[in-house]
C-alpha positions in Angstrom: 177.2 230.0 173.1 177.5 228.7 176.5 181.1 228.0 177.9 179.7 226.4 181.0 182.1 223.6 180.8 185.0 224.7 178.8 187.4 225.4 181.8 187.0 221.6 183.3 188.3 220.4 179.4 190.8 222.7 179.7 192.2 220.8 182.7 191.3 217.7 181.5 193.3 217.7 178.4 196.8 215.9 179.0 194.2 212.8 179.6 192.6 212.9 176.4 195.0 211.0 174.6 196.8 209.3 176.9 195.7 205.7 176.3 196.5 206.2 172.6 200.0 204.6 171.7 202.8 207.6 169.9 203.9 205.1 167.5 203.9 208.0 164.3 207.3 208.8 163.5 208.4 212.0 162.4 208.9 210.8 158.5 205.1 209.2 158.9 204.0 212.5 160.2 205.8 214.8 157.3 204.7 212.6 154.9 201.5 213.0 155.3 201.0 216.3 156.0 202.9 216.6 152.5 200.6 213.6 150.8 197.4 214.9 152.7 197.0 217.8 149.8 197.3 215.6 147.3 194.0 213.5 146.5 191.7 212.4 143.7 189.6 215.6 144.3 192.8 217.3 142.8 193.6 214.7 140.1 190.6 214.0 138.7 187.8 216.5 140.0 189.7 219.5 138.9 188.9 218.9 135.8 185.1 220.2 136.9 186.6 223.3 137.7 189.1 223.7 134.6 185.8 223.5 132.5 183.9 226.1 134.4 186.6 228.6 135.1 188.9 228.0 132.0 192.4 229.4 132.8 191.0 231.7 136.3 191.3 228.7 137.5 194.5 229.4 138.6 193.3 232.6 140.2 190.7 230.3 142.4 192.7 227.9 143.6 194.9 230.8 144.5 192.2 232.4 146.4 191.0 229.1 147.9 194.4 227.9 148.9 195.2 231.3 150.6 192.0 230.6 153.0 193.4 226.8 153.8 196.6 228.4 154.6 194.9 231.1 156.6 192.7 227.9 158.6 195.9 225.8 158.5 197.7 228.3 160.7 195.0 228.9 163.0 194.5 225.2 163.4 198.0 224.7 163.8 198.6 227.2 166.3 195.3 225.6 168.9 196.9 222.0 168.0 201.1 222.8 168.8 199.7 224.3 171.8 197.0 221.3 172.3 197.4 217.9 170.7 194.5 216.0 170.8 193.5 213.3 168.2 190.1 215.0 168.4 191.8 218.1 167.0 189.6 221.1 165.9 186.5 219.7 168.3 188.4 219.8 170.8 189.5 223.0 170.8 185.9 224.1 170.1 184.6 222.6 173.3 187.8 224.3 175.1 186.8 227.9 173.3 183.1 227.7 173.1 181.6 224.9 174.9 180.7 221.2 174.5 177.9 221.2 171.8 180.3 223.0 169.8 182.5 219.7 170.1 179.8 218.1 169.6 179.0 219.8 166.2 181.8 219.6 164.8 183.2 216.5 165.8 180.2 214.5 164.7 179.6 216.5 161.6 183.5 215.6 160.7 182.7 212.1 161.3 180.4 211.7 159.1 182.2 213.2 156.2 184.7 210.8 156.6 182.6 208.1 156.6 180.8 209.0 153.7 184.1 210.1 152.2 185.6 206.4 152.9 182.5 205.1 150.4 183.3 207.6 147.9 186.9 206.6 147.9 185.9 202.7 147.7 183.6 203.2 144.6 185.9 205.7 142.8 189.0 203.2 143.1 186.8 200.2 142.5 185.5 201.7 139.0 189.2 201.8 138.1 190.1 198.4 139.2 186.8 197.0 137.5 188.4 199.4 134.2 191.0 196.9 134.0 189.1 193.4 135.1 186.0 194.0 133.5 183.0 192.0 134.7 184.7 191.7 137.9 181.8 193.4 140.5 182.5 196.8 141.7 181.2 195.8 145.4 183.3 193.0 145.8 186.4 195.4 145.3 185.1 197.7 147.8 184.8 195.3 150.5 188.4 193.8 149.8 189.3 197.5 150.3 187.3 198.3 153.5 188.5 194.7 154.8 193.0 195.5 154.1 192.2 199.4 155.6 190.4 198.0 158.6 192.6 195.4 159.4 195.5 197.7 158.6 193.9 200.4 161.3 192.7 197.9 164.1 196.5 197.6 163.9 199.3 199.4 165.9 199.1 203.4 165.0 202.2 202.6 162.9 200.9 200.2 160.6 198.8 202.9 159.2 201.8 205.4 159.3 203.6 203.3 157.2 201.0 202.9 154.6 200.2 206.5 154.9 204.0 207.2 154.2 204.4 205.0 150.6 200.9 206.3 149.5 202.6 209.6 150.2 205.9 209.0 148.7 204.2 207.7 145.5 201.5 210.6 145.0 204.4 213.2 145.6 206.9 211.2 143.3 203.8 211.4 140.6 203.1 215.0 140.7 206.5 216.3 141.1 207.6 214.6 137.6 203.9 215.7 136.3 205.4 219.2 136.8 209.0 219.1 135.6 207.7 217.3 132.6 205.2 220.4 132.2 207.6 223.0 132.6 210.1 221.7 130.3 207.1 221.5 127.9 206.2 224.9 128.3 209.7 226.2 128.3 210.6 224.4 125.2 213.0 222.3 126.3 211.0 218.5 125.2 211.8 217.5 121.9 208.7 217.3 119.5 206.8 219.7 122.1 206.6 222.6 120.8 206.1 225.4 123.3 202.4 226.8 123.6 203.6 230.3 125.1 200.3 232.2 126.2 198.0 231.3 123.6 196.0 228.8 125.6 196.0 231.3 128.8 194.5 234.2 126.3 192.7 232.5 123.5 189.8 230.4 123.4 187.8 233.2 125.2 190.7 234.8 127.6 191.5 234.5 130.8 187.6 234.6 132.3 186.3 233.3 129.1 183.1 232.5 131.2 183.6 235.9 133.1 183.0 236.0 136.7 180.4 233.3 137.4 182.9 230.8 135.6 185.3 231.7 138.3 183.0 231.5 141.3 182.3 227.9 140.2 185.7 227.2 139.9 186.4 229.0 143.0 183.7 226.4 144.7 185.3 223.2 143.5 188.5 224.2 144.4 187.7 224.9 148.2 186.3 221.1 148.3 189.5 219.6 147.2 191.5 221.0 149.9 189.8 218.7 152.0 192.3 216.0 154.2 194.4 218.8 155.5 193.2 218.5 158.9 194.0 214.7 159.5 197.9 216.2 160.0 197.0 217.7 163.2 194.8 214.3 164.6 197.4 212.3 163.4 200.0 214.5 165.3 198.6 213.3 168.7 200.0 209.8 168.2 203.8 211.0 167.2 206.7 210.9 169.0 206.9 215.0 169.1 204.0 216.3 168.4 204.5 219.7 168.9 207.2 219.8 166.6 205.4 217.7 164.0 202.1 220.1 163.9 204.5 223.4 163.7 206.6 221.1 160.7 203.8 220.4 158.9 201.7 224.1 159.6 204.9 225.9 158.6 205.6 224.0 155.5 201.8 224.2 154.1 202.0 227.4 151.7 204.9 225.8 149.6 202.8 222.7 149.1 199.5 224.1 148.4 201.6 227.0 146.1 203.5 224.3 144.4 201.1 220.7 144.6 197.6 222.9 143.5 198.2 226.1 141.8 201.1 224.7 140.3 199.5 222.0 139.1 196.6 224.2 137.5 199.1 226.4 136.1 200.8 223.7 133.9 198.0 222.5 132.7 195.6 225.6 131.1 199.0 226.0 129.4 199.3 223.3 128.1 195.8 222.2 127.4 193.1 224.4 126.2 190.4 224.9 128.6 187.3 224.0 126.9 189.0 220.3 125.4 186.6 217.9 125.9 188.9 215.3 127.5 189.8 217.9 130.1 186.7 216.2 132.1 186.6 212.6 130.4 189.9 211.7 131.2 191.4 214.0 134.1 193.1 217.2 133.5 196.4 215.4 134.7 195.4 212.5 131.5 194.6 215.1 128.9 198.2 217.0 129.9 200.1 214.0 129.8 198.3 212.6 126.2 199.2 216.3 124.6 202.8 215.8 125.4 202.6 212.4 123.3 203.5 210.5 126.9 202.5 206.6 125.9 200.3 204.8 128.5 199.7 208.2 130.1 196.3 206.9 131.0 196.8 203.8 132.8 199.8 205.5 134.9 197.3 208.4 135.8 195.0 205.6 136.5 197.4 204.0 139.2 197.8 207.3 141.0 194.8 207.9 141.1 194.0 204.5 142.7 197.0 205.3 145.1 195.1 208.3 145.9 191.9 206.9 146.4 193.0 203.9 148.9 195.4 206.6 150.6 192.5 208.9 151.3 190.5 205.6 152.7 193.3 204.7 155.0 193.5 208.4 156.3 189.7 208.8 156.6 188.9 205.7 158.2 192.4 206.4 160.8 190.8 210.2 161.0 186.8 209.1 161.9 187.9 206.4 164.2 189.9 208.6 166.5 187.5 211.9 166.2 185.1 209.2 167.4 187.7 208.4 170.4 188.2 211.6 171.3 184.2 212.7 171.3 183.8 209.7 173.4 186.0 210.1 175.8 185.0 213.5 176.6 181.4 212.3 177.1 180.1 213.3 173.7 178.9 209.6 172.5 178.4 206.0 173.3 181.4 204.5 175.2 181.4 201.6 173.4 182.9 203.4 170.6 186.2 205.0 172.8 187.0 201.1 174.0 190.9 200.8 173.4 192.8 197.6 172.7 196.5 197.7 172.1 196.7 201.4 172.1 194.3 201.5 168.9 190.3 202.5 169.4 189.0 199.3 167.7 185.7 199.6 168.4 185.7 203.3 166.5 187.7 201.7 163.5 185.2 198.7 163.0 182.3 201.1 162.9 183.5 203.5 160.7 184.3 201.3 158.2 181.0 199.9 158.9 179.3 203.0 158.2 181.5 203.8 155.3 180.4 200.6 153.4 176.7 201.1 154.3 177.1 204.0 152.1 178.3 201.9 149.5 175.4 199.8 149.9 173.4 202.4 149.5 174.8 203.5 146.1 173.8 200.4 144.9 170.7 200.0 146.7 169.1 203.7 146.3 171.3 205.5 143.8 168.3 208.3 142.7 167.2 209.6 146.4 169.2 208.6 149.7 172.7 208.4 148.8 172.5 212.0 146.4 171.2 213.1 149.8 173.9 211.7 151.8 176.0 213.4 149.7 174.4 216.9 149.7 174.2 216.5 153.6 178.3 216.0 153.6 178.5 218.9 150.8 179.8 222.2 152.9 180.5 220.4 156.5 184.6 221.6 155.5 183.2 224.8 155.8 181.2 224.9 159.2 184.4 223.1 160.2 186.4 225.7 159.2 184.3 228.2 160.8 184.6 226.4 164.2 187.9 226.4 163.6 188.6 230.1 163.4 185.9 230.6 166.3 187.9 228.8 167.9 191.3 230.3 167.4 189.8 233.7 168.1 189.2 233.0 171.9 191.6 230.4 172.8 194.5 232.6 171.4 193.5 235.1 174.1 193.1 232.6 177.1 196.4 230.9 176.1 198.4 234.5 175.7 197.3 235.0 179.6 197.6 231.8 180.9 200.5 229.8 178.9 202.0 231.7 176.0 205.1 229.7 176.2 202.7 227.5 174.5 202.2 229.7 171.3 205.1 228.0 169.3 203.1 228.5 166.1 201.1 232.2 166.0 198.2 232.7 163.3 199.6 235.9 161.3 198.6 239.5 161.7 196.2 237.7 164.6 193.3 238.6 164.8 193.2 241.0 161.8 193.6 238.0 159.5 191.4 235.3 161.4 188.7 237.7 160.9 189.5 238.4 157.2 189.7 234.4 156.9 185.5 233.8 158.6 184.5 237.2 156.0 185.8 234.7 153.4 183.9 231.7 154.6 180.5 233.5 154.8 181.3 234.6 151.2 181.4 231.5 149.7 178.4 230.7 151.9 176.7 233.2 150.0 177.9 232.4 146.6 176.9 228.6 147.4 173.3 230.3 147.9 173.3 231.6 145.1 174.1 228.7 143.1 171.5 226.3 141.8 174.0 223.2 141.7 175.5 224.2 145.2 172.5 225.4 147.1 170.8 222.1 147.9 174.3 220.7 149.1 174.3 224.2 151.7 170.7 223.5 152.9 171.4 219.7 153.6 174.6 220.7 155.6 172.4 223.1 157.5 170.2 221.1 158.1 172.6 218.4 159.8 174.7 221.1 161.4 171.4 222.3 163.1 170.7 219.1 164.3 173.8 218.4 166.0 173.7 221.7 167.7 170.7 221.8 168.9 171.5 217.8 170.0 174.9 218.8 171.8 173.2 222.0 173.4 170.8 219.7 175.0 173.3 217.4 176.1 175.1 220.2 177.3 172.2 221.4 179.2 171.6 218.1 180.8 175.6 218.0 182.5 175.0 221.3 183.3 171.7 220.1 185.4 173.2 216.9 186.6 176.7 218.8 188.2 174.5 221.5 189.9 
């Protein structure tokens, strides 16, 4: 863990950025911190978890969203200190050393990338739902085409789509919940109110006892994914300081409310183990058992609001990690090439490698893209680990050197940094231990030792090249 060249970043850093334009306004930047928590992982692949867990799975999203708070906070505190739009790698490269930024940059990357597919196909099977015999492809690439264009735009184009995904997502859940807890309270007419018997019957609270919650404590870590794009998207606002400590500070009452809220209303409403739990959406099988007409085409449309907001973000988040690796000499230079204040070059191919992973859904459905997919699996993880790494050392350096900088502080530091990496290794180990999660772990190792060992040469090389 060589931190040969983490002092010159240090110094470097107010340049980082600099050719990017600020054109994120504050509303832009609240709203999507406040939509970023709310995807399709939550709407629809909840439902996975619901099914495993039965109603603990309010306990493991409440165990899961404790640990994003915990990484939230640290990440917060390195980026109201440091904006950068490469964001946690850059603070790895300033606490560790450059194949650090490296790793986790480029491992980042790629998850977007291969997120930005998953988002097209998932929001082209809808549209196709409604215009059948339309081809699925053909919506994906009208997708890819109105994000790209929208992103090789000024910064604020995509703020502004970011902020009416936003406003529609958290319109959509917030009446999903009032219309829940008047439903359990009583207060709907025709509704009668199900009181406790769906959180106790049907097998109790674990009704498939502690491995159903570890499964469901699994699937809920992955759908806190998209937090992070807050604190890239902060280095392009007019205040980003005091946008990153907004949006950090704010984070429990979202997750508390947005997620385990969420899960909450609906194993009380719904029993667990009801089939349309999974083939509809937990959100769709809620909504249909209080007798709402049409419940699943409107699910259907937030959903596809999700999906295209979490393309926008992604492709907006990959395109300037890419910028920021770049322009710190960690990848071609092609690729940090900026034209109006926007990296275009970075935009273009991201959404170029996002499609080719389309393509490759279509093209080799049973081997490479179940691969890609395993190899993307637990990269949130090893970024979250970086991350608290990270926050460990800098929050030392910065304490001696500027600690008027420390406007946000990680709580109880560093008693509960270290409590938050004990939690990561645990659910390394219970990924291990799982059949269905295992191969994803392996496949992110595999990649995560690649670009270690790839960045620690480079690293090497500058090293040789400066002496």
């Amino acid at each position: 863990m060589s931190r040969t060249n983490a002092p010159a970043t240090t110094d470097a850093q107010p340049k980082v950025d600099s050719p990017l334009t600020h054109g994120l306004k504050q509303r832009h930047l609240s709203m999507i911190a406040l939509g970023g928590v709310i995807g399709a992982g939550l709407f629809v692949g909840s439902g996975a978890g619901i099914a495993a867990a039965g109603p603990s799975i309010i306990l493991a999203y409440g165990i899961s969203g404790a640990l994003v708070m915990l990484v939230m906070r640290m990440l917060g505190e390195m980026s109201a200190a440091n904006p950068a739009s490469g964001s946690f790698s850059v603070h790895a490269e300033r606490a560790i050393g450059p194949w650090a930024g490296f790793t986790a940059g480029w491992a980042f990357w790629v998850l977007l990338c291969v997120a930005v597919g998953l988002e097209g196909i998932g929001a082209a099977k809808i549209v196709t739902g409604w215009l059948p015999g339309t081809p699925e492809w053909a919506w994906v690439a009208l997708f890819m085409l109105v994000f790209t264009a929208t992103n090789l735009a000024a910064v604020k184009n995509f703020g502004e789509f970011e902020f009416w995904f936003a406003a529609l997502k958290v319109a959509a859940i917030t009446l999903f919940l009032v219309l829940g807890l008047l439903a359990i309270l009583g207060v709907l007419p025709d509704t009668p109110a199900p009181g406790t018997s769906n959180l106790t019957g049907e097998g109790g609270f674990l009704p498939n006892g502690s491995e159903g919650l570890v499964l469901g404590l699994l699937a809920s870590v992955f759908a806190y994914g998209g937090l992070e794009t807050v604190t890239i998207a902060a280095a392009e606002s007019e205040k980003p300081v005091q946008g990153v400590a907004r949006a950090v500070r704010t984070a429990m009452w979202r997750i508390a409310v947005f997620y385990i809220g969420s899960m909450a209303v609906i194993v009380t409403l719904v029993p667990w183990n009801d089939k349309t739990v999974v083939e509809k959406g937990p959100y769709v099988a809620a909504l249909d058992h209080l007798g709402i007409d049409g419940a699943g085409q409107i699910m259907n449309v937030v959903v596809l609001v999700a999906l295209l907001s979490a393309m926008n973000a992604n492709i907006y988040g990959a395109s300037r990690m890419a910028y920021s690796l770049v322009d710190r000499g960690q990848g071609p230079k092609a690729l940090g090439r900026i034209s109006g204040g926007v990296p275009r070059v970075g935009v273009l191919c991201s959404s170029v490698f996002g499609f080719g992973c389309v393509l490759l859904s279509y093209w080799r459905p049973d081997d490479v893209f179940p691969w890609l997919l395993n190899m993307i699996g637990a990269v949130i993880l090893v970024v979250w680990i970086f991350i608290a790494v990270s926050q460990l050392l800098l929050r030392r350096r910065t304490e001696r050197e500027t600690p008027e900088k420390l406007v946000v502080r990680m709580w109880l530091y560093p008693g509960l940094t270290w409590v938050a990496l004990a939690a990561m290794a645990g659910i390394f180990v219970l990924m291990a231990r799982q059949s269905d999660t295992r191969d994803q772990l392996m496949a992110t190792g595999v990649l995560t030792v690649v670009l270690a060992v790839i960045g620690y040469a480079r690293q090497r090389m500058g090293a040789r090249q400066e002496a």
